[in-house]
C-alpha positions in Angstrom: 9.9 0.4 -15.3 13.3 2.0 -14.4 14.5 2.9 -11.1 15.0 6.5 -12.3 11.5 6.8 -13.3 9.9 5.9 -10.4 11.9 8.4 -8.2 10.7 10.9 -10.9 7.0 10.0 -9.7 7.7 9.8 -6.2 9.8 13.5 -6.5 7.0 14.8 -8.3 3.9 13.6 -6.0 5.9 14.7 -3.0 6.3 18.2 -4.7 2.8 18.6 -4.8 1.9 17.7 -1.6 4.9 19.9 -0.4 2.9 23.1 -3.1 -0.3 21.8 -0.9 1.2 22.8 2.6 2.3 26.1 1.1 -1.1 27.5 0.3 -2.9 27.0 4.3 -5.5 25.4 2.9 -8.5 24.2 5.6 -9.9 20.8 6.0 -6.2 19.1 5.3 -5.1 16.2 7.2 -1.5 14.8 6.4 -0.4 11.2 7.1 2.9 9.3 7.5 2.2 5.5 8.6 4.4 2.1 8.2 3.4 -1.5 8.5 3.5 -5.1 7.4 2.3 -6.6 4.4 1.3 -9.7 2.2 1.9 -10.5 -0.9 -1.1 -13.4 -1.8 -0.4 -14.1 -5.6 3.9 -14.8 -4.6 2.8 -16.0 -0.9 5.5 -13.1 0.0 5.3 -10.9 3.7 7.2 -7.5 3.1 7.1 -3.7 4.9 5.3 -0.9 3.9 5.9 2.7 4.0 2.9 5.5 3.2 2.3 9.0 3.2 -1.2 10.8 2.4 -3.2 13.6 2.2 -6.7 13.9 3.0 -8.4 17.0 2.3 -12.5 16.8 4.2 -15.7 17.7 2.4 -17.9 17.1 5.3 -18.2 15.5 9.1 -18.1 11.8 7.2 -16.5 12.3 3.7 -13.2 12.7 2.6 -11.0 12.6 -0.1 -7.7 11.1 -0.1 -4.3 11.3 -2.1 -1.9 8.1 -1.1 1.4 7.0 -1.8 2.2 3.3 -0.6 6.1 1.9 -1.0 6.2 -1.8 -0.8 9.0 -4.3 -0.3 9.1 -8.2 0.2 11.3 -9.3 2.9 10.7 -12.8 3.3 8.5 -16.0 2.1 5.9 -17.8 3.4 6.6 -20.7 1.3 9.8 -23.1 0.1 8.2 -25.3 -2.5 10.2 -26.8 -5.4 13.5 -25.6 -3.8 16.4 -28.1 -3.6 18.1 -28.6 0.1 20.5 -25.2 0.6 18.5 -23.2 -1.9 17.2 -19.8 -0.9 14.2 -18.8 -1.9 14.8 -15.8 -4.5 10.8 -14.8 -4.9 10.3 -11.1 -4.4 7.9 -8.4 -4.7 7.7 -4.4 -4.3 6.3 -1.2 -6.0 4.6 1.8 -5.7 0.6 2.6 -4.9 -0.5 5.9 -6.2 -4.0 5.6 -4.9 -6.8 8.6 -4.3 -9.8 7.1 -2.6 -13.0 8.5 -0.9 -13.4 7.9 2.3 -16.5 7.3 4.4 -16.6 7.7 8.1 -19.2 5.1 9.2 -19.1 5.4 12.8 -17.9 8.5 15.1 -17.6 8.3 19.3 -17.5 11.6 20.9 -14.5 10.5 22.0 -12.7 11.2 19.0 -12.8 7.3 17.8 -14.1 6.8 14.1 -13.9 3.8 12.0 -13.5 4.6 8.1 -13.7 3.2 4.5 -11.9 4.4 2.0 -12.0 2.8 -1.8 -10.6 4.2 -5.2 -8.3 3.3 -7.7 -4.9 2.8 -7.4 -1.9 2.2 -10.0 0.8 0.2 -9.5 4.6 0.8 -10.9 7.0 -1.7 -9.6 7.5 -5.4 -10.3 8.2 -9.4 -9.1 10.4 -12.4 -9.5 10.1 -15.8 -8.6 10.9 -19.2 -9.5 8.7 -21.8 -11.3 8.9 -25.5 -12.2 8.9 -25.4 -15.7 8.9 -29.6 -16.4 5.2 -30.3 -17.4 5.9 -33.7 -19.3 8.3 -35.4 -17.4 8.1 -35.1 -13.5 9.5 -38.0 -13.0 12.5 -36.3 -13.9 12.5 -33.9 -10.9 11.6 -30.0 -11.2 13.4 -27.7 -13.8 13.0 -24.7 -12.0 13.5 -21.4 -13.6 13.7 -17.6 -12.5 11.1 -15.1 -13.9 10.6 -11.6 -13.4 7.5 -9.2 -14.4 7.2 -5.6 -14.4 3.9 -3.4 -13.5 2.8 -0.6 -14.5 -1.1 -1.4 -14.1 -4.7 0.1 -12.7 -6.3 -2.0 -9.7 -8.3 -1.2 -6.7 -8.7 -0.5 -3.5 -10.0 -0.6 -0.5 -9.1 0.0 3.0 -10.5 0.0 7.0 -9.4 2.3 9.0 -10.0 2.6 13.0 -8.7 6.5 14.4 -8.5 8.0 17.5 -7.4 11.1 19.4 -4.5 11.8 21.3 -3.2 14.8 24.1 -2.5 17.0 21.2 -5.8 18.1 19.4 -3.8 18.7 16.1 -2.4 14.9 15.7 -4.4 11.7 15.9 -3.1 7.9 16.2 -4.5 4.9 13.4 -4.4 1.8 12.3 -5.7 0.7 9.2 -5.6 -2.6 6.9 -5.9 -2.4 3.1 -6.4 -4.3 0.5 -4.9 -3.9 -3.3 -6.6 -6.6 -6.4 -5.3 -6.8 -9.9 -6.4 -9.1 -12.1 -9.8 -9.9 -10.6 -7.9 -10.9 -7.7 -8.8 -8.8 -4.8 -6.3 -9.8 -1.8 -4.0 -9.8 -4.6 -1.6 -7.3 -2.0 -2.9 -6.7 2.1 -1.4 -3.8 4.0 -1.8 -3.3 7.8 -0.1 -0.2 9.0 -0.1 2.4 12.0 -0.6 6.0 10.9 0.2 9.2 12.7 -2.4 12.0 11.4 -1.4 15.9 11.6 -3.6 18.7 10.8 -2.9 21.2 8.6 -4.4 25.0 8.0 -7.8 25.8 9.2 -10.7 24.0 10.5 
């Protein structure tokens, strides 16, 4: 996928969320949160950078509207690289994901421990390099440089542990999510600290 189209997406969802605040709607909650994360198929660590909106339909329930940007920074792995090669495996995208969530446990303290699972679609894209020399290893590797592009329908799921702070409109989280493709379910791992602001009405 093009740079230029993903932009368009991102424009677009943030338009709506921006529509969203416009209209005073009650029950809204909007987050902003950043983190670390793993990539398990490319054995990658990266940041992550999210926004969401979560509109409530009850004291537990919740449905969510997310938007996840993910970029490799690093390996955790040098296999099949010669001595003074840099490893050149990378990873990033974005997660369009709406979930429902389910509060499972609530402290009258303000303290509630979530779960949130849905969908979520991935546009964005690796490369890496591979040992291409099946039949003769005797030879050494003949490493060469791949690259795949995404634009794919996965799940998700994602714990989330919340809590209160001195101002009764904005609360403090943490939260660590998982994304599978494939029939791989740790395919992606996020853990990331939220800040939570309400919006409209109670």
């Amino acid at each position: 996928m093009k740079a230029n189209r993903l932009f368009l997406i991102l424009f677009l969802f943030i338009g709506v969320q921006v529509f969203s605040f416009g209209q005073v709607q009650p029950k809204l909650q909007y987050s902003i949160g950043a983190g670390g994360s793993h990539d398990g198929n490319n054995m990658l660590y990266g940041l992550n950078f999210s926004n969401e909106l979560n509109y409530r339909l009850g004291k537990r329930t919740s449905l969510n509207a997310g938007l996840l940007f993910y970029q490799s920074i690093g390996s955790l792995e040098n296999n099949n690289l010669t001595p003074g090669q840099k490893n050149r495996n990378h990873s990033s995208g974005f997660f369009i994901t709406p979930s429902f969530k389910y509060t499972f446990f609530q402290r009258p303290s303000g303290f509630n421990l979530s779960l949130a699972v849905g969908p979520t679609l991935q546009l964005g894209g690796e490369g890496y390099i591979a040992n291409i020399n099946f039949f003769n290893p005797e030879d050494g590797p003949n490493l060469a440089s791949f690259t795949d592009s995404y634009q794919r329908i996965g799940i998700f799921a994602e714990l989330e542990a919340e809590w209160k702070t001195k101002n009764p409109n904005v609360r403090n989280a943490v939260s660590l999510a998982a994304t599978g493709f494939d029939d791989y379910l740790r395919w992606y791992v996020h853990a990331s600290y939220k800040i939570s602001f309400g919006i409209g009405k109670k």
